[in-house]
mmCIF entry with sequence, helices, sheets and N, C-alpha, C, O atoms, coordinates in Angstrom:
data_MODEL
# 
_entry.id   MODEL 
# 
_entity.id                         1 
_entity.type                       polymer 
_entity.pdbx_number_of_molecules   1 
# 
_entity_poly.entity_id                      1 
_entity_poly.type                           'polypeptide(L)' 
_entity_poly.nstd_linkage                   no 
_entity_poly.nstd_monomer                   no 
_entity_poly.pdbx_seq_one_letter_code       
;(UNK)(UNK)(UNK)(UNK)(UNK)(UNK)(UNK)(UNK)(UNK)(UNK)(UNK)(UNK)(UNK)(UNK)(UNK)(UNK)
(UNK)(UNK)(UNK)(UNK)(UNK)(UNK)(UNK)(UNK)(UNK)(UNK)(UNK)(UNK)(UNK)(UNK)(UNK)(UNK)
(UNK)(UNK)(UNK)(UNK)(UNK)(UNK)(UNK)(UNK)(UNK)(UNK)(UNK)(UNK)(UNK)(UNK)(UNK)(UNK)
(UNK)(UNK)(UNK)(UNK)(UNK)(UNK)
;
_entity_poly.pdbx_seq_one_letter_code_can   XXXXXXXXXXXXXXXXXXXXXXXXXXXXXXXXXXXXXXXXXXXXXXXXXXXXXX 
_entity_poly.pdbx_strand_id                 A 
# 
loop_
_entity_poly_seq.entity_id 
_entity_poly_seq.num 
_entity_poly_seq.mon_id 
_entity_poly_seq.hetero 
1 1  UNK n 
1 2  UNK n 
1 3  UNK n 
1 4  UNK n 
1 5  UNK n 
1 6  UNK n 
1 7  UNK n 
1 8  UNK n 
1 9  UNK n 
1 10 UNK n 
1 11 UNK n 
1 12 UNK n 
1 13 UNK n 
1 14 UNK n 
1 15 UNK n 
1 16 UNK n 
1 17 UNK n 
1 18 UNK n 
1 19 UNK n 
1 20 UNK n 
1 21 UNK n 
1 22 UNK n 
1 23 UNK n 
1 24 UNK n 
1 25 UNK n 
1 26 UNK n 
1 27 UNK n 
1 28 UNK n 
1 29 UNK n 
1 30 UNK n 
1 31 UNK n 
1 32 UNK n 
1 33 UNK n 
1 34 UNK n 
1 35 UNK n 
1 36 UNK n 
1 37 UNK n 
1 38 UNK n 
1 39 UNK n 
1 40 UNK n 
1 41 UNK n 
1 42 UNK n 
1 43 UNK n 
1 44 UNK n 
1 45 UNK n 
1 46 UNK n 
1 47 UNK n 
1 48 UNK n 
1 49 UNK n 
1 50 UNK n 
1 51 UNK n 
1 52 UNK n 
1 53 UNK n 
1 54 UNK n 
# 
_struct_asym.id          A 
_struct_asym.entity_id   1 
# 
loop_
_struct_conf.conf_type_id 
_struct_conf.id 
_struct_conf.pdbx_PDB_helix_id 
_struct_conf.beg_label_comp_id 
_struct_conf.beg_label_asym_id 
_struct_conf.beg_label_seq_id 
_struct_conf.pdbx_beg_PDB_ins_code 
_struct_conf.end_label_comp_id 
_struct_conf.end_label_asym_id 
_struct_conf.end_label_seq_id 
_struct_conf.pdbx_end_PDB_ins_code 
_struct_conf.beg_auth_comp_id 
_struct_conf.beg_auth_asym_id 
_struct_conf.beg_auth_seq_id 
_struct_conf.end_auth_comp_id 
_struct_conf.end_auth_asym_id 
_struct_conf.end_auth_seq_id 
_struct_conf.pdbx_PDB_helix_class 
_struct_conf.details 
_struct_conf.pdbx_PDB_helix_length 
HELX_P HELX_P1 AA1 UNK A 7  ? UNK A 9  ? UNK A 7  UNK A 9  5 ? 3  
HELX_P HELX_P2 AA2 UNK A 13 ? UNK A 22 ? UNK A 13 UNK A 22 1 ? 10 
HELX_P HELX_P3 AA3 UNK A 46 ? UNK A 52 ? UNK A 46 UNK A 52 1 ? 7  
# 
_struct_conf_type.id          HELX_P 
_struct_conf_type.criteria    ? 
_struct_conf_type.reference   ? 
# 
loop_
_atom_site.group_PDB 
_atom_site.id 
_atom_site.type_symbol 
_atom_site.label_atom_id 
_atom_site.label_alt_id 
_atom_site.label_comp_id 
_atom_site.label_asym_id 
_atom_site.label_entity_id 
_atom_site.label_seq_id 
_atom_site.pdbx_PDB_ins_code 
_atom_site.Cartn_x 
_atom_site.Cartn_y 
_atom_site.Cartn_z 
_atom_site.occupancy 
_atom_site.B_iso_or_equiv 
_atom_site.pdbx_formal_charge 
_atom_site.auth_seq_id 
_atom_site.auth_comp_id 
_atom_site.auth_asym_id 
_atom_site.auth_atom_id 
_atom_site.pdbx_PDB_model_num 
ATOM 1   N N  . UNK A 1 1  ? 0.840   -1.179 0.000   1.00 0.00 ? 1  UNK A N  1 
ATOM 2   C CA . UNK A 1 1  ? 0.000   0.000  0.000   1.00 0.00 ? 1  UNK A CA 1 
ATOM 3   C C  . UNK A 1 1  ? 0.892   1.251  0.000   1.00 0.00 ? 1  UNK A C  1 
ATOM 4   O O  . UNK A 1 1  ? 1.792   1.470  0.811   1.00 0.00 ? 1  UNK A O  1 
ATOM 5   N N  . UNK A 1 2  ? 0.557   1.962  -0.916  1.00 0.00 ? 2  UNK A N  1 
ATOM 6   C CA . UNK A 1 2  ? 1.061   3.533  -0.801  1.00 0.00 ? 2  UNK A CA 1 
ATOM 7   C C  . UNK A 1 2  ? 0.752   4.361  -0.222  1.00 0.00 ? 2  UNK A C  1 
ATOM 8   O O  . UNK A 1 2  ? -0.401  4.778  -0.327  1.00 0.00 ? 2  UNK A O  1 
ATOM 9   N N  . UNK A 1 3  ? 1.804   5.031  0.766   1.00 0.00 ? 3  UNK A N  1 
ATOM 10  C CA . UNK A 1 3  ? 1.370   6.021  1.826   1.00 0.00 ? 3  UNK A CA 1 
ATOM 11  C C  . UNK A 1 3  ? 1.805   7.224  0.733   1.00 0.00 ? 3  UNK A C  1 
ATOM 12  O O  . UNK A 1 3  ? 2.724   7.523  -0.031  1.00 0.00 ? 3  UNK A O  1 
ATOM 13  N N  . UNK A 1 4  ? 0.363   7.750  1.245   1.00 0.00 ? 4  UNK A N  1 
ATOM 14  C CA . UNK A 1 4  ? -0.291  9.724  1.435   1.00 0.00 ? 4  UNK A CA 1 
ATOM 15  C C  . UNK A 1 4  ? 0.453   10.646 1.508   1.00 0.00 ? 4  UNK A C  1 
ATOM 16  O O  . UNK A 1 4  ? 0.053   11.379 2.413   1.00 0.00 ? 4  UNK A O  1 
ATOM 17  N N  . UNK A 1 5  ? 1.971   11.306 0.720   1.00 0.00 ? 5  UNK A N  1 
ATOM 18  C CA . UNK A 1 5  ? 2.258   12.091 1.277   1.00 0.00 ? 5  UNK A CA 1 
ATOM 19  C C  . UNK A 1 5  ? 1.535   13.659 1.209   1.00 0.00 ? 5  UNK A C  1 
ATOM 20  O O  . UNK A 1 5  ? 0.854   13.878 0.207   1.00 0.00 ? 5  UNK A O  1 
ATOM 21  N N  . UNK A 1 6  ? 1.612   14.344 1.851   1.00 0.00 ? 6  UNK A N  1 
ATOM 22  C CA . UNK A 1 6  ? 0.796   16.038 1.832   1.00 0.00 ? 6  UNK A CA 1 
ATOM 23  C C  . UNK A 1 6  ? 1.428   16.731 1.058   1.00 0.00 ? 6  UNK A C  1 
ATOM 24  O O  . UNK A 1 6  ? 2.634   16.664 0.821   1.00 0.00 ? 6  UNK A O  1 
ATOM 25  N N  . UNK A 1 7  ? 0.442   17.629 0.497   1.00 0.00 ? 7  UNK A N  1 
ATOM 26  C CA . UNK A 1 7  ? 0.859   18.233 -0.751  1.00 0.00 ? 7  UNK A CA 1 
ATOM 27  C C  . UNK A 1 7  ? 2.226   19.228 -0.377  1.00 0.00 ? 7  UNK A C  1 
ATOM 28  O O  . UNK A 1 7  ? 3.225   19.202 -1.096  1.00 0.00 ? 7  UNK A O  1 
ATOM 29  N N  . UNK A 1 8  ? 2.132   20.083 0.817   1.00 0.00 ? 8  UNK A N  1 
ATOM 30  C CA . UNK A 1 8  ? 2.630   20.484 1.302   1.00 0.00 ? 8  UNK A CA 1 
ATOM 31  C C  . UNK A 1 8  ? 4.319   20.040 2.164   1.00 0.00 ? 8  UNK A C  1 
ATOM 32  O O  . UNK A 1 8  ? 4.992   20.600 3.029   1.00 0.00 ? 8  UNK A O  1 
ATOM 33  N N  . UNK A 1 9  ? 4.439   19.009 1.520   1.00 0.00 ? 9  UNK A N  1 
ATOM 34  C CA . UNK A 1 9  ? 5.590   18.247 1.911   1.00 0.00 ? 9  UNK A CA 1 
ATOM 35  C C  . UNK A 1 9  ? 6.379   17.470 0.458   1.00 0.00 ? 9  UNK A C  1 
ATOM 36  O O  . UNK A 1 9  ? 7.464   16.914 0.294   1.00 0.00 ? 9  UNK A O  1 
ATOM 37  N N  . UNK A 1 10 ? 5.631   17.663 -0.112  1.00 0.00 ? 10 UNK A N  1 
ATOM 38  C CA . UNK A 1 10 ? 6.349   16.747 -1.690  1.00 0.00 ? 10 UNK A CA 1 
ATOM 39  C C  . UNK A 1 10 ? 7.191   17.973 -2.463  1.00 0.00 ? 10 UNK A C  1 
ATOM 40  O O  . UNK A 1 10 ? 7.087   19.015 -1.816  1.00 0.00 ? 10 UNK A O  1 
ATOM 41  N N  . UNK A 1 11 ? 7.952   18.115 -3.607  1.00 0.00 ? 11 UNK A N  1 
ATOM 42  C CA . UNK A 1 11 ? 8.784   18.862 -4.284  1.00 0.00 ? 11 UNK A CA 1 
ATOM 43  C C  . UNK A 1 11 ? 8.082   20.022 -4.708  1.00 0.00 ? 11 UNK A C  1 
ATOM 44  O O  . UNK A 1 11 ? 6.891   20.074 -4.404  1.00 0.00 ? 11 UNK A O  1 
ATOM 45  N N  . UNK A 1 12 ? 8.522   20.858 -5.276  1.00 0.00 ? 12 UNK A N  1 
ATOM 46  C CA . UNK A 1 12 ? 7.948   22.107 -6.028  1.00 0.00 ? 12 UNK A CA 1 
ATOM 47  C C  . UNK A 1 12 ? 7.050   21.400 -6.893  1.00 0.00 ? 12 UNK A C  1 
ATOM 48  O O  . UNK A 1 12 ? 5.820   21.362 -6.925  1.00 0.00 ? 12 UNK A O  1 
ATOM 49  N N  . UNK A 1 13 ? 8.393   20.562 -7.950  1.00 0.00 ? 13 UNK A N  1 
ATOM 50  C CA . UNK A 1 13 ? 7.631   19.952 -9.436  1.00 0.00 ? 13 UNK A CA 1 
ATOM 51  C C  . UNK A 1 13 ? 5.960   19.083 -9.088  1.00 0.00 ? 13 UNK A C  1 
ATOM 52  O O  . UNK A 1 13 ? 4.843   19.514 -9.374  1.00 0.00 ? 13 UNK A O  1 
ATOM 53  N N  . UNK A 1 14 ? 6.305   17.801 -8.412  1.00 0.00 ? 14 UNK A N  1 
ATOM 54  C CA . UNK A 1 14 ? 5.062   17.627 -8.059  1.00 0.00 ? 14 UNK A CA 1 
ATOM 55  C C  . UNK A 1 14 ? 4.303   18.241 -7.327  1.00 0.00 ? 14 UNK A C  1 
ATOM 56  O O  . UNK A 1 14 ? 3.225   17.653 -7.239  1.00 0.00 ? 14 UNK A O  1 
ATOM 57  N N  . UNK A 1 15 ? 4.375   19.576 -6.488  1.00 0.00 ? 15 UNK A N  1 
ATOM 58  C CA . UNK A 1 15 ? 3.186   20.161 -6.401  1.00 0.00 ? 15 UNK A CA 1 
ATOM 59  C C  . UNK A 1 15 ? 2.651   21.148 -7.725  1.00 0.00 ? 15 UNK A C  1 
ATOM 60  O O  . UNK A 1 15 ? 1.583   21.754 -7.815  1.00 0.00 ? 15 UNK A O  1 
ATOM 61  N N  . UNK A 1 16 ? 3.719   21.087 -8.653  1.00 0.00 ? 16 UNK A N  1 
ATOM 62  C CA . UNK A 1 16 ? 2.965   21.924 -10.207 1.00 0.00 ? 16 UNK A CA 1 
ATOM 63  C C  . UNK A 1 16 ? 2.392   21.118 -10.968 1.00 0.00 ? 16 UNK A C  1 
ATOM 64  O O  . UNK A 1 16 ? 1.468   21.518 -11.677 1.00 0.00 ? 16 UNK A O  1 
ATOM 65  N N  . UNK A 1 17 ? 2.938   19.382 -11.005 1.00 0.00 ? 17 UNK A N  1 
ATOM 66  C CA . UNK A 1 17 ? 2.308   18.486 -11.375 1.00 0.00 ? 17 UNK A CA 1 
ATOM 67  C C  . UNK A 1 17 ? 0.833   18.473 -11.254 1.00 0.00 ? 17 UNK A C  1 
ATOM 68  O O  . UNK A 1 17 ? -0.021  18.748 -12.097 1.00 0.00 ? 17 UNK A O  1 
ATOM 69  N N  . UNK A 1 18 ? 0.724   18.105 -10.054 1.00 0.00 ? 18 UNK A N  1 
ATOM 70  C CA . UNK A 1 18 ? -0.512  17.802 -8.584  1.00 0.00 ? 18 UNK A CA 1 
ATOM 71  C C  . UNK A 1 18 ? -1.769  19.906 -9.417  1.00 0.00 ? 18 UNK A C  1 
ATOM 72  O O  . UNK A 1 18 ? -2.906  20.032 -9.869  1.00 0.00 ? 18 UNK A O  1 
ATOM 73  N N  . UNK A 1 19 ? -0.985  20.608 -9.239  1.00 0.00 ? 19 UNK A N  1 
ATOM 74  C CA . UNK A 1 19 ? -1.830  21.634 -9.667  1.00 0.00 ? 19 UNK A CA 1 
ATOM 75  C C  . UNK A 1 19 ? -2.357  21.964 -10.851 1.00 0.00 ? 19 UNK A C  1 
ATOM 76  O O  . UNK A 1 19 ? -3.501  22.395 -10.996 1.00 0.00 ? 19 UNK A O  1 
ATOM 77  N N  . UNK A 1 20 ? -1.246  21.706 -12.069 1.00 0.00 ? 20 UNK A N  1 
ATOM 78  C CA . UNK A 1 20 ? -1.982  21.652 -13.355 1.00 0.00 ? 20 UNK A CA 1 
ATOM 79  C C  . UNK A 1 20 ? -2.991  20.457 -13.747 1.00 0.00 ? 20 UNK A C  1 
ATOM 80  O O  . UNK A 1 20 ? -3.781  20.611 -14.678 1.00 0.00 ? 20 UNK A O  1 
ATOM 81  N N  . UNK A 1 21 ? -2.940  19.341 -13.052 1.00 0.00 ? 21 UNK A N  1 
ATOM 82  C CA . UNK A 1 21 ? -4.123  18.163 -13.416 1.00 0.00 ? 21 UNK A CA 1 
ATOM 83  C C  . UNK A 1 21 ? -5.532  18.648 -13.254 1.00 0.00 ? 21 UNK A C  1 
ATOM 84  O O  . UNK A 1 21 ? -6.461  18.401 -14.023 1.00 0.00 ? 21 UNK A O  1 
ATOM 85  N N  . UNK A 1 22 ? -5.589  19.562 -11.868 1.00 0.00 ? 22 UNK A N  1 
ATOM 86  C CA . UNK A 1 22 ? -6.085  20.330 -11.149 1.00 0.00 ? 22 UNK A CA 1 
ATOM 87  C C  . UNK A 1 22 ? -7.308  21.583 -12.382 1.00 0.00 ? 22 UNK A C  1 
ATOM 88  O O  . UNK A 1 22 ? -8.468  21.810 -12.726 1.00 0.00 ? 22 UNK A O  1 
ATOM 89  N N  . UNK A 1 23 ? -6.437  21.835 -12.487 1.00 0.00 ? 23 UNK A N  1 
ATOM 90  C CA . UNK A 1 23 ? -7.104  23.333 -13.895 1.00 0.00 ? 23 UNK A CA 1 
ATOM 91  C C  . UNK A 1 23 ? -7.872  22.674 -14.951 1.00 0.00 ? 23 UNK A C  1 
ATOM 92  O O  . UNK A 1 23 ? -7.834  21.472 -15.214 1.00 0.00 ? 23 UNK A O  1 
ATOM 93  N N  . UNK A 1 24 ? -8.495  23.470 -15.466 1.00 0.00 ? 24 UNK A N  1 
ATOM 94  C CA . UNK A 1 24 ? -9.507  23.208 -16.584 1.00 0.00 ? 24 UNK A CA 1 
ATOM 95  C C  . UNK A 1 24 ? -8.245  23.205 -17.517 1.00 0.00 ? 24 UNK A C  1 
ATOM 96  O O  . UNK A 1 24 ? -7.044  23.411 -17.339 1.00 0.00 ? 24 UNK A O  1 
ATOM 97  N N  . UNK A 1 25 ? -9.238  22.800 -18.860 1.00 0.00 ? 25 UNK A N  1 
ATOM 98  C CA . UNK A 1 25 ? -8.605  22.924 -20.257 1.00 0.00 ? 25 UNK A CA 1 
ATOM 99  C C  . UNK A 1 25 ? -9.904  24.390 -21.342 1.00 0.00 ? 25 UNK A C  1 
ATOM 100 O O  . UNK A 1 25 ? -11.126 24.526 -21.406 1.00 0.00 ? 25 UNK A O  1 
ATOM 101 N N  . UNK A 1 26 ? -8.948  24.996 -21.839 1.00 0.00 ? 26 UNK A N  1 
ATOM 102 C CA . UNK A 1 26 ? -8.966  26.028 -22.361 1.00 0.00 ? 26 UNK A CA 1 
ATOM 103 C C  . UNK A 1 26 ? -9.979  25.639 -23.870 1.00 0.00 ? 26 UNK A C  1 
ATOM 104 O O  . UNK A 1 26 ? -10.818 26.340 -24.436 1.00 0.00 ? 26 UNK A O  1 
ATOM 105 N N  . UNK A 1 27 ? -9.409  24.039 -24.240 1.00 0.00 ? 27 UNK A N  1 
ATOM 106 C CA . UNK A 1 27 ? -9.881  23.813 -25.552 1.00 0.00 ? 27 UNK A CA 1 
ATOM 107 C C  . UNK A 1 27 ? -9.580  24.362 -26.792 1.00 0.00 ? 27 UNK A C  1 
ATOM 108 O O  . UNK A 1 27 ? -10.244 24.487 -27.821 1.00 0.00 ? 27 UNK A O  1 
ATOM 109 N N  . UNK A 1 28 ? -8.211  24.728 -26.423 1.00 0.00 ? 28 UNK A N  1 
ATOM 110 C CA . UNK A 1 28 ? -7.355  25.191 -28.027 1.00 0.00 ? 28 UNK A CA 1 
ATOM 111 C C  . UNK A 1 28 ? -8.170  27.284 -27.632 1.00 0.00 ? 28 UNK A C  1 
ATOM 112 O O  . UNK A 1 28 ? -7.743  28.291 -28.197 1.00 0.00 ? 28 UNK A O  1 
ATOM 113 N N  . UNK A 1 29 ? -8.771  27.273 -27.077 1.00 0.00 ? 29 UNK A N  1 
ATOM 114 C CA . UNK A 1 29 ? -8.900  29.179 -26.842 1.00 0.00 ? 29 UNK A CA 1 
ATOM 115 C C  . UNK A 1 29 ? -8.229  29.249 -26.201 1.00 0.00 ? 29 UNK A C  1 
ATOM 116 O O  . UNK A 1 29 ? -8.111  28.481 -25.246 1.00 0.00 ? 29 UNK A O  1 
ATOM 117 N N  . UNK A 1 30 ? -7.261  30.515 -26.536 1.00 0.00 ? 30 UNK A N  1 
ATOM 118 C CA . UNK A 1 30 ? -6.202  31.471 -25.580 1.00 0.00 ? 30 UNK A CA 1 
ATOM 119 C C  . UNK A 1 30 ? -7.057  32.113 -24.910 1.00 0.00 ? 30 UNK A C  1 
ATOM 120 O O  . UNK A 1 30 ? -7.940  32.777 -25.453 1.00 0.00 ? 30 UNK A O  1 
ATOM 121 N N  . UNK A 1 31 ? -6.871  31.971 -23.198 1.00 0.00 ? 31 UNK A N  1 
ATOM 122 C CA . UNK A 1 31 ? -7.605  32.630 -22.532 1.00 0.00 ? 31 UNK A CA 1 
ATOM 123 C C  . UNK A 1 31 ? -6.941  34.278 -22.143 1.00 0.00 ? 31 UNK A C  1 
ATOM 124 O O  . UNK A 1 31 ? -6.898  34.730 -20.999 1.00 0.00 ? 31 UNK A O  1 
ATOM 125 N N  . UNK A 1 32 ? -6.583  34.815 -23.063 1.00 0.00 ? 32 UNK A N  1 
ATOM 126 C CA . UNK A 1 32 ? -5.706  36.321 -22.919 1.00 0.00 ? 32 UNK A CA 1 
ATOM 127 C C  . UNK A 1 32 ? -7.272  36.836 -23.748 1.00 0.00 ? 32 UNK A C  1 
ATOM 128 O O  . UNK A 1 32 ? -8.144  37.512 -23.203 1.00 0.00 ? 32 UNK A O  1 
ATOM 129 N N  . UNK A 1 33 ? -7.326  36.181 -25.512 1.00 0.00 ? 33 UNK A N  1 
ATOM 130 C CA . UNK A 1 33 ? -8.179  36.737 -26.058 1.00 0.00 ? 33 UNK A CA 1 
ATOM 131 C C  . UNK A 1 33 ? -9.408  36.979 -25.146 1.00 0.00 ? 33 UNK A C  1 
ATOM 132 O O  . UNK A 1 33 ? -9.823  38.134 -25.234 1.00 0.00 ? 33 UNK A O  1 
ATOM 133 N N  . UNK A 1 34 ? -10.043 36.243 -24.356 1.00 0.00 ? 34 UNK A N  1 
ATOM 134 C CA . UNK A 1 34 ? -11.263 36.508 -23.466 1.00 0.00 ? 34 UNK A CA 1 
ATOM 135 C C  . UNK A 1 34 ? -11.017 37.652 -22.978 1.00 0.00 ? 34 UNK A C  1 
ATOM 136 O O  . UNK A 1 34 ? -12.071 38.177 -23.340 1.00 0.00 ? 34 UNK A O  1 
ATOM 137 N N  . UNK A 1 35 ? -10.319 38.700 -22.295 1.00 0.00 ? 35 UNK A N  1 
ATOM 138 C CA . UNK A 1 35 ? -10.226 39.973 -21.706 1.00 0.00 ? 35 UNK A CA 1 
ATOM 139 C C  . UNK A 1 35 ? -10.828 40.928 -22.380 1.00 0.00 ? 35 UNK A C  1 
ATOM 140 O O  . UNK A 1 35 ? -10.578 41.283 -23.532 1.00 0.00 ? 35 UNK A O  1 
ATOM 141 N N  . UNK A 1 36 ? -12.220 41.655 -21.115 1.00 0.00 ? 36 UNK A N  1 
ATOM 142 C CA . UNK A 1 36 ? -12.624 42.691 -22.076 1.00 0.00 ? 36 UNK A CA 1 
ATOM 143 C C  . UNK A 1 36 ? -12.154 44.171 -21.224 1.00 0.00 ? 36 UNK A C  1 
ATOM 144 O O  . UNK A 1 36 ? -12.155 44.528 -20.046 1.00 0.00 ? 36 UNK A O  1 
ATOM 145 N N  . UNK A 1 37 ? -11.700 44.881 -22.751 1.00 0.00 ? 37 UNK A N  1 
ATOM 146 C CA . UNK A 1 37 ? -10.109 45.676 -21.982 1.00 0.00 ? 37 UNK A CA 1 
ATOM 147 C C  . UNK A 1 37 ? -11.408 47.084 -21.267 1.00 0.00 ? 37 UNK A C  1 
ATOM 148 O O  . UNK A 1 37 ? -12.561 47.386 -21.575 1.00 0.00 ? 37 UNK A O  1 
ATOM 149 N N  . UNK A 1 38 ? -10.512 47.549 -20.331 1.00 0.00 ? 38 UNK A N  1 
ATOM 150 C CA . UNK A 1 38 ? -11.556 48.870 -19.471 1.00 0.00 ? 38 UNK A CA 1 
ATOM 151 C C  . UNK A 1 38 ? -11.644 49.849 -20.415 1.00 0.00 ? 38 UNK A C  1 
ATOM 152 O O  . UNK A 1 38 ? -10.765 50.262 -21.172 1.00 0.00 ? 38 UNK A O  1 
ATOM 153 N N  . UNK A 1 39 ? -13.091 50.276 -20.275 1.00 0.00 ? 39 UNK A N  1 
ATOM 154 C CA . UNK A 1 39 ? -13.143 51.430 -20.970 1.00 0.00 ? 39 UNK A CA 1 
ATOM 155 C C  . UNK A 1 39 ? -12.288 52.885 -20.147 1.00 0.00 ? 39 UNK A C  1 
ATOM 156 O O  . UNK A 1 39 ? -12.040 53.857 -20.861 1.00 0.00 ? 39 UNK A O  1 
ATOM 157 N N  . UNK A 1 40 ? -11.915 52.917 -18.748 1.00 0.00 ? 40 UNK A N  1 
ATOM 158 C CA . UNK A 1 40 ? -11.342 53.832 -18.635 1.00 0.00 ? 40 UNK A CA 1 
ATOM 159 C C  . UNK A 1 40 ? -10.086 53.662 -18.990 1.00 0.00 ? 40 UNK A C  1 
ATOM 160 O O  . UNK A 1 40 ? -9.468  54.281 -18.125 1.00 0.00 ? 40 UNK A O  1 
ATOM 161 N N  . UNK A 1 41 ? -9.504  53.317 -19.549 1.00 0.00 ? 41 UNK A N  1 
ATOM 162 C CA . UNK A 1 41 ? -7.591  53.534 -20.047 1.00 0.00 ? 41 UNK A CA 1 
ATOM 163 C C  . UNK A 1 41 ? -7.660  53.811 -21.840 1.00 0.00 ? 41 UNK A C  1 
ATOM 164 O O  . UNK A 1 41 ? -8.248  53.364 -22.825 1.00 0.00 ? 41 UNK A O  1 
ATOM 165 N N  . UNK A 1 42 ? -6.696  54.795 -21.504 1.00 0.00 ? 42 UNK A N  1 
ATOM 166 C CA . UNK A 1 42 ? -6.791  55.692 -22.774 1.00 0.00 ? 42 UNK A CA 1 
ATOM 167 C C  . UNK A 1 42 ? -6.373  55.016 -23.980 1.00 0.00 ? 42 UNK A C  1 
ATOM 168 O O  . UNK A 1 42 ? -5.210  54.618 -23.920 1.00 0.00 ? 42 UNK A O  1 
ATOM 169 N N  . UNK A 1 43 ? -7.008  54.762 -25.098 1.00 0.00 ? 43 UNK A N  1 
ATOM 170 C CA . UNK A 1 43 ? -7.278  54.113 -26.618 1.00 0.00 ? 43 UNK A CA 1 
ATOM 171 C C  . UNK A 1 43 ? -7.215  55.251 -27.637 1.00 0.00 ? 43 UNK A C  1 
ATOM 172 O O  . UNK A 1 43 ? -7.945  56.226 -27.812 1.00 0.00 ? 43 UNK A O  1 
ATOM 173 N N  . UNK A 1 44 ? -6.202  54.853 -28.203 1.00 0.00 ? 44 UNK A N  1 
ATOM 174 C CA . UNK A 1 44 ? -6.012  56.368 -29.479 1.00 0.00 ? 44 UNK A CA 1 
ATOM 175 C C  . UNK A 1 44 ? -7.111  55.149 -30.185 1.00 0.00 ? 44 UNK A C  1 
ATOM 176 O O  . UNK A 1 44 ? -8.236  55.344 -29.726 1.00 0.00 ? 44 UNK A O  1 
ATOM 177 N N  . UNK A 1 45 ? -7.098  54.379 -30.819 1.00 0.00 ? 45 UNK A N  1 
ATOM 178 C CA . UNK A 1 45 ? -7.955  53.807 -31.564 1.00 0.00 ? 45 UNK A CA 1 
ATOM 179 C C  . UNK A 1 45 ? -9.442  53.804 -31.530 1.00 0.00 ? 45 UNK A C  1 
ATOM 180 O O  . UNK A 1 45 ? -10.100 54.041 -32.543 1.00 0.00 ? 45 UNK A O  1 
ATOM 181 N N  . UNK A 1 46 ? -9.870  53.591 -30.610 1.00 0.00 ? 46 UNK A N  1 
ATOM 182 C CA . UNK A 1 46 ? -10.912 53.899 -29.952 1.00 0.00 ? 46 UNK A CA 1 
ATOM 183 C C  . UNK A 1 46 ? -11.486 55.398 -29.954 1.00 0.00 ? 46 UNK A C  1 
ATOM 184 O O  . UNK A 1 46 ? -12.668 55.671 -30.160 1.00 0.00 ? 46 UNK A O  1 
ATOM 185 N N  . UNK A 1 47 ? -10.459 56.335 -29.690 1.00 0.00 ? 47 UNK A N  1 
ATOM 186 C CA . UNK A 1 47 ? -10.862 57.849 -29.445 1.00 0.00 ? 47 UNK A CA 1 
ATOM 187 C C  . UNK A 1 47 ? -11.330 58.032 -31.263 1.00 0.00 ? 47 UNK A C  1 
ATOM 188 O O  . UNK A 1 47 ? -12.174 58.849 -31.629 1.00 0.00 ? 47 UNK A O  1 
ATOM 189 N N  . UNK A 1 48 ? -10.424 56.896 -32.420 1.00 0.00 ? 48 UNK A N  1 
ATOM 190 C CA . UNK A 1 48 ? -10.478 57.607 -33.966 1.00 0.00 ? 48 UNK A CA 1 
ATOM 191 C C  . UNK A 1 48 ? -11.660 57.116 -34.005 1.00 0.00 ? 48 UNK A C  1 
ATOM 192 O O  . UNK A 1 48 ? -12.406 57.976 -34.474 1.00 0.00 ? 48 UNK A O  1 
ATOM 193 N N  . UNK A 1 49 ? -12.316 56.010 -33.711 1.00 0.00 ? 49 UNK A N  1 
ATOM 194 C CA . UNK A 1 49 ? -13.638 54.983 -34.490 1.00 0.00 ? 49 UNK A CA 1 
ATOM 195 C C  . UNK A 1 49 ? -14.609 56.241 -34.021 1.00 0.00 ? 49 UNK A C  1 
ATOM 196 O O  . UNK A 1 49 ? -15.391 56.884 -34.722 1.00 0.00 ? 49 UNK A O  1 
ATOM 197 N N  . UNK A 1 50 ? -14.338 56.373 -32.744 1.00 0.00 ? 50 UNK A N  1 
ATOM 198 C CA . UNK A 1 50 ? -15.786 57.384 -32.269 1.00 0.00 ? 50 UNK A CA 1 
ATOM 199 C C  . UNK A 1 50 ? -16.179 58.427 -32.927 1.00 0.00 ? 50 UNK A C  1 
ATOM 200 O O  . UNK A 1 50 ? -17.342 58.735 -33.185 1.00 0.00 ? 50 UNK A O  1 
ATOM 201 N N  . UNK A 1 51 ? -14.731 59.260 -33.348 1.00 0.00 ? 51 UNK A N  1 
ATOM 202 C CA . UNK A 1 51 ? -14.883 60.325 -34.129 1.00 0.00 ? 51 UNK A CA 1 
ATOM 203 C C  . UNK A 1 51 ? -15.265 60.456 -35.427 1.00 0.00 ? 51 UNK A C  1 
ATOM 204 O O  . UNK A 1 51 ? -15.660 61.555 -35.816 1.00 0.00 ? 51 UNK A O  1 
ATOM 205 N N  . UNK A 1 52 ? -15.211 59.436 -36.232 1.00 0.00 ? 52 UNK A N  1 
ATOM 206 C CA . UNK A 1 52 ? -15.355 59.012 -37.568 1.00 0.00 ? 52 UNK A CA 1 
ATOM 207 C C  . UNK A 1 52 ? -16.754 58.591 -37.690 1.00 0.00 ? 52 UNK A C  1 
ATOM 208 O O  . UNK A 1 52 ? -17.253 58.406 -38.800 1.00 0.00 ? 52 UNK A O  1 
ATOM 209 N N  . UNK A 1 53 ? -17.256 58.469 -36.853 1.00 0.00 ? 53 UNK A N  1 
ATOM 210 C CA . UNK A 1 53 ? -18.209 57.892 -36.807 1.00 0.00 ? 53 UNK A CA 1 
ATOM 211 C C  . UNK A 1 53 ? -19.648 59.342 -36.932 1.00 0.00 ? 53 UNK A C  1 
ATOM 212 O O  . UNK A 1 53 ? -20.761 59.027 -37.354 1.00 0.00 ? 53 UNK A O  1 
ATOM 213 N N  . UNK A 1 54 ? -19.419 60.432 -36.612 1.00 0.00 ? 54 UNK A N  1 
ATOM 214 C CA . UNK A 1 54 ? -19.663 61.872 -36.767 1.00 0.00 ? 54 UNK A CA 1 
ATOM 215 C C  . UNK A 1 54 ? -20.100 62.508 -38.335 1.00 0.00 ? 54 UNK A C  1 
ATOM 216 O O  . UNK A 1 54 ? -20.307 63.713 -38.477 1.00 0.00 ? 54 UNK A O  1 
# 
């Protein structure tokens, strides 16, 4: 029988092991693209569409 060791007692690697099994899968989407960016931080791009839009 194999004894239990605590997560908190095993190596770095197997606790990154032990944590990535842990996480979802993304399914081939980069989860960066999901970010929806704040409208308060300043966008020259953003400031042109609005204006053009006039």
């Amino acid at each position: 029988m194999r004894q239990v060791i605590p997560l908190h007692k095993q190596s770095k690697k197997a606790q990154r092991e032990y944590y990535a099994k842990q996480r979802g899968s993304w399914y081939g989407i980069s989860p960066v693209t999901r970010t929806v960016p704040s409208r308060k931080t300043y966008d020259r791009n953003r400031i042109k569409r609005e204006t053009q839009g006039d």
